[in-house]
C-alpha positions, 0 to 999 in steps of 0.5 A: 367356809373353806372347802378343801380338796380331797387330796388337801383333806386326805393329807391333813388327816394322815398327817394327824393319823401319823402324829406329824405336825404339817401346816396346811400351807407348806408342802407335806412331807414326801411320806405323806405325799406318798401315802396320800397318793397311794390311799386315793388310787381307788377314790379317785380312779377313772372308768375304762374305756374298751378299746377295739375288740374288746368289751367294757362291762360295770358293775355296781358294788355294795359294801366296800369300805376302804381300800383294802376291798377295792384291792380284793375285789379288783385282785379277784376279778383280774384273776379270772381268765377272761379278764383283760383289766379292772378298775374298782373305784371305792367313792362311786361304789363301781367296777368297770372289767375289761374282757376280750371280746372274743371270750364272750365273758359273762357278767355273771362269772364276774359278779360271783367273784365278787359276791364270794368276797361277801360284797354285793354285785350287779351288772350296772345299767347302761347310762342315758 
């Protein structure tokens, strides 16, 4: 049994969705490649890291489905003032915000945002 790469799958199923005709060993077409690249930014997006003065909180999210959440809730947290950053990463159902360490943001103002989109939020426990 093959096992494809995530980015190999994404670019089959596309390129189906899109009615092209693509063998899996040429190169895909550039606007596959490019829809490809922009459908898996939220799969496969990274954790932040906080740099010096700031704090890092994440958050565990149910309810996302595809990438339009993942772009409604990062746009929603990254308006509030408070917010440096935000990364939200569809496959791990997580959300991690950058604030100033200074604004003493609460967690609880992030998670709001979040559930006003109808998503369900919690503060993530920290990991061992």
């Amino acid at each position: 049994m093959r096992t494809l790469t995530l980015t190999a799958t994404l670019i089959l199923l596309l390129t189906a969705l899109a009615g092209c005709k693509h063998e899996e060993t040429s190169p895909p077409p550039p606007e596959v490649e490019a829809e490809v690249t922009a459908a898996s930014i939220g799969l496969l997006t990274e954790p932040l890291e906080a740099g010096e003065g700031e704090t890092l909180m994440t958050f565990d999210i149910e309810g996302m489905v595809c990438m339009g959440c993942v772009e409604s809730i990062e746009n929603a947290v990254c308006a509030l003032p408070q917010v440096k950053k935000a990364s939200v990463n569809l496959e791990q159902k997580k959300a991690w915000v950058i604030t100033d360490a200074a604004d003493q943001a609460q967690p609880q103002t992030i998670i709001d945002a979040i559930v006003k989109l109808q998503y369900k939020a919690k503060l993530a426990s920290p990991e061992p």
